[in-house]
C-alpha positions in Angstrom: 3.9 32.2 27.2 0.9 30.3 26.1 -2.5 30.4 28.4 -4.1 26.7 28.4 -6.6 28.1 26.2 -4.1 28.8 23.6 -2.5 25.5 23.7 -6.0 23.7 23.9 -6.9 25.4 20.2 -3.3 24.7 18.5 -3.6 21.2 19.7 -7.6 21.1 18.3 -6.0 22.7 15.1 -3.5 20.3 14.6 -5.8 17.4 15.0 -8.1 18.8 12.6 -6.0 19.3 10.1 -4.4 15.6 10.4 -7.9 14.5 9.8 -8.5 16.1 7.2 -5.2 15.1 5.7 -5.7 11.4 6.5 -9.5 11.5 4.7 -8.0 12.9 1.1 -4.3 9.8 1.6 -7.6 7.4 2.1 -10.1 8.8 0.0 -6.8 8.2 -2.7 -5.9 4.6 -1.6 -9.4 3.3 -2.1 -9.5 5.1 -5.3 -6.3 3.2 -5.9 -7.7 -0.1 -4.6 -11.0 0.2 -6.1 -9.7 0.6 -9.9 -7.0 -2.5 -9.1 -9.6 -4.4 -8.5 -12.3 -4.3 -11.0 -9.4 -3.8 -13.9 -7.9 -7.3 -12.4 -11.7 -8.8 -12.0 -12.9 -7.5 -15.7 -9.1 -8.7 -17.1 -9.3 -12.3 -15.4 -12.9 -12.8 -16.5 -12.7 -11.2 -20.5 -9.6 -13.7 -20.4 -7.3 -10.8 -20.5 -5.1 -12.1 -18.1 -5.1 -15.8 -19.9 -3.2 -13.8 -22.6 -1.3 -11.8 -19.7 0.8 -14.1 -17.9 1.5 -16.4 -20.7 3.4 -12.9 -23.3 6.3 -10.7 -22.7 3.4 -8.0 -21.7 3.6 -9.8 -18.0 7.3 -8.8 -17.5 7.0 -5.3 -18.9 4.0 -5.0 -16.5 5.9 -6.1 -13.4 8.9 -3.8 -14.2 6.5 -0.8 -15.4 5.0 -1.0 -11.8 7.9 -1.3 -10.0 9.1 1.6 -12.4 6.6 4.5 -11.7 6.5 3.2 -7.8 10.7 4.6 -7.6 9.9 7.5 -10.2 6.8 8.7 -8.2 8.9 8.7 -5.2 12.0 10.3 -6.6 10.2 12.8 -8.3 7.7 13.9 -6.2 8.9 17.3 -5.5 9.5 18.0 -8.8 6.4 17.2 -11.0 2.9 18.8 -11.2 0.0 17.8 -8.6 -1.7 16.7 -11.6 1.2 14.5 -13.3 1.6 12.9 -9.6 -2.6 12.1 -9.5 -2.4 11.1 -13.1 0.5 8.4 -12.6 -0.9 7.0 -9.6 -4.2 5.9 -11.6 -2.2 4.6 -14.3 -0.2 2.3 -11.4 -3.8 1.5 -10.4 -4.6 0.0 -13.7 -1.4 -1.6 -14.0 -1.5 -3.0 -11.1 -4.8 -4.6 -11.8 -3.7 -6.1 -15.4 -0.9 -7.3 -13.4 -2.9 -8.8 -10.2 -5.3 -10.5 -12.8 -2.7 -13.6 -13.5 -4.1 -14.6 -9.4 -7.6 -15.3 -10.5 -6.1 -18.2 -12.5 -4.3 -19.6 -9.6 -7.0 -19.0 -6.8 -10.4 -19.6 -6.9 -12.6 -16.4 -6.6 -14.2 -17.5 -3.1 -10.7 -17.4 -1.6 -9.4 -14.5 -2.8 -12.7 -12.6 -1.8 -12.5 -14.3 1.5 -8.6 -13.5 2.1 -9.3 -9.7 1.1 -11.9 -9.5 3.8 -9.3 -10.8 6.3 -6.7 -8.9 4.6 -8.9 -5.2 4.9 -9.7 -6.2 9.1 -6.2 -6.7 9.9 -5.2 -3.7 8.0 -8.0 -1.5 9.7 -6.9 -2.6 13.0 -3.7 -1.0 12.4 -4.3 2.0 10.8 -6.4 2.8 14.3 -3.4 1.6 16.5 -0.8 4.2 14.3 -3.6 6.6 15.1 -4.8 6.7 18.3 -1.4 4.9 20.1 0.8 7.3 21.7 4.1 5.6 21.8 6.1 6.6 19.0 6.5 4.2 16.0 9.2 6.2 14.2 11.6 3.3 15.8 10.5 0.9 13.4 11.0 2.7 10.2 14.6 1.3 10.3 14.0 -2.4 11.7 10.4 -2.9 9.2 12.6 -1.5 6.3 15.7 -4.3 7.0 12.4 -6.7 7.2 11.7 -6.0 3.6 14.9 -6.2 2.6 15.4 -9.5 3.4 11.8 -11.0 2.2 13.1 -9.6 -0.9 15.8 -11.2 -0.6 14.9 -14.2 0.4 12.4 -14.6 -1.8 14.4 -14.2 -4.7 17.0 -17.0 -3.7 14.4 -19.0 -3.0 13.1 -18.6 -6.8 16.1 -21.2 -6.9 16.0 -22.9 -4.1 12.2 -23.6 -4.3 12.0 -24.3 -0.9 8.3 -24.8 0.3 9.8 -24.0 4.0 11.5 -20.9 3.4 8.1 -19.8 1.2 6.1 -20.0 4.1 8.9 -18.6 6.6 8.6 -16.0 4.0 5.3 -15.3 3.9 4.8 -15.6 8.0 7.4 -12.5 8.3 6.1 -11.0 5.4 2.7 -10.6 7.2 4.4 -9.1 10.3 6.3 -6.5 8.5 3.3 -5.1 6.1 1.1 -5.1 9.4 4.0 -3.0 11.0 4.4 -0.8 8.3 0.5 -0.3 7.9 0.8 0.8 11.5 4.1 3.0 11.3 2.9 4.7 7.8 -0.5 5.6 9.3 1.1 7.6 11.9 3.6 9.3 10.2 0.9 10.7 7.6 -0.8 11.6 10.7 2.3 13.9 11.6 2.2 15.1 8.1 -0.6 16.4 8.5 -0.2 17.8 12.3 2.9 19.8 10.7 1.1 22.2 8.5 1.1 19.9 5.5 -2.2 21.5 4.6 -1.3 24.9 5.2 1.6 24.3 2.0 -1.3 24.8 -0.5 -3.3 22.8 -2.8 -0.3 21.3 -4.9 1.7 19.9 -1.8 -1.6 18.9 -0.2 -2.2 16.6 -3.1 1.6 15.4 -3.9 1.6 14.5 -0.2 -1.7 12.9 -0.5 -0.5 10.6 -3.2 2.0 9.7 -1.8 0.6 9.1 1.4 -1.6 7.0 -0.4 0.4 4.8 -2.1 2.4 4.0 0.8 -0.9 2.8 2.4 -2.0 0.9 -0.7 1.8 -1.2 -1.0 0.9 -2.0 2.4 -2.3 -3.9 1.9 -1.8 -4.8 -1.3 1.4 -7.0 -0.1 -0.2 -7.7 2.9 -3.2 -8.9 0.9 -0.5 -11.2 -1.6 1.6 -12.5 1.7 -2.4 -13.8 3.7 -3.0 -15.2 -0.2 -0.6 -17.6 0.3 -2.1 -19.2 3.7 -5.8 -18.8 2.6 -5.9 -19.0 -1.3 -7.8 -21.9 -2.4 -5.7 -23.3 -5.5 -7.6 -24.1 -8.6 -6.0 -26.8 -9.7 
């Protein structure tokens, strides 16, 4: 049987290594974040993202990033620490070339503005996943059917073009990503309570990836659903 003492340091352990788990799936999503933005910033202002948006390049962009999102995801276990890091740079940058095509619909001001909001909202629930102690595992299911149906919806309504289902749209939207922020920060939390970082350095950084692009699908989407409240059009 174990003394208090003894459950005391397993519990210290276990916290210690979920922090240190969590500061290497962050230190990747601003890494991610960080070359998003300055690719879309230096691609909207060379004029990049003129030529973008208005080629074929923009669809194979869109598909390429939703492409490597479900290979990274399917083929985690199976591919090099390395080849995992490597592909979730190049999603960075495709991301960014992608992103660009907003700077032509938003004025700058906005967009900095709506990031700004976009970064409290998601820090305010990345420290509810971490410090709550009721268990968010529930929502997995009920966020998941959430994004199923802005999907969805938002592709019927690419026919419909109904300004009130856009904005029904984007109000949900905002709830689910904030949920997910939440649910995804905890459970890379229990990643990293389980003994993730006793699995060596190759699972440590496949889970880190990972961990990391779940985070940075959350505020990036969050970040696109606020755009649509607070982005100031240019025309």
């Amino acid at each position: 049987m174990q003394t208090n003492t003894q459950v005391i340091t397993i519990n210290k352990a276990r916290q210690d290594a979920a922090s240190i788990f969590l500061a290497k799936v962050f230190n990747w999503m601003a890494i991610g974040l960080g070359i998003t933005g300055l690719v879309a910033y230096g691609a909207a202002a060379s004029g990049l993202a003129v030529r973008i948006i208005n080629s074929p390049f923009f669809i194979i962009l869109a598909l390429g990033t939703l492409g490597l999102v479900f290979y990274l995801s399917a083929r985690i276990d199976k591919i090099q620490a390395s080849t995992a890091s490597a592909l979730f740079l190049l999603y960075s940058v495709m991301n960014g070339l992608f992103f660009s095509t907003i700077f032509l619909r938003y004025t700058g001001a906005s967009i900095a503005g709506t990031f700004v909001i976009t970064a409290g909202m998601f820090g305010a629930m990345s420290v509810y996943g971490l410090v709550t102690k009721r268990d968010l595992s529930g929502w997995g299911s009920f966020l998941f059917m959430g994004l199923i149906g802005i999907i969805i919806a938002s592709i019927v309504n690419m026919f419909l073009k109904s300004s009130g289902m856009y904005w029904v749209i984007s109000m949900i939207g905002v709830l689910v990503f904030t949920g997910l922020t939440a649910y995804d920060v905890q459970k890379i939390k229990k990643m990293g309570e389980d003994g993730i970082m006793a699995q060596g350095s190759d699972a440590i950084t496949k889970g880190s990836i990972m961990g990391a692009l779940a985070l940075y699908l959350d505020f990036i989407n969050l970040f696109l659903m606020l755009l649509r409240f607070f982005g100031a059009s240019r025309d």
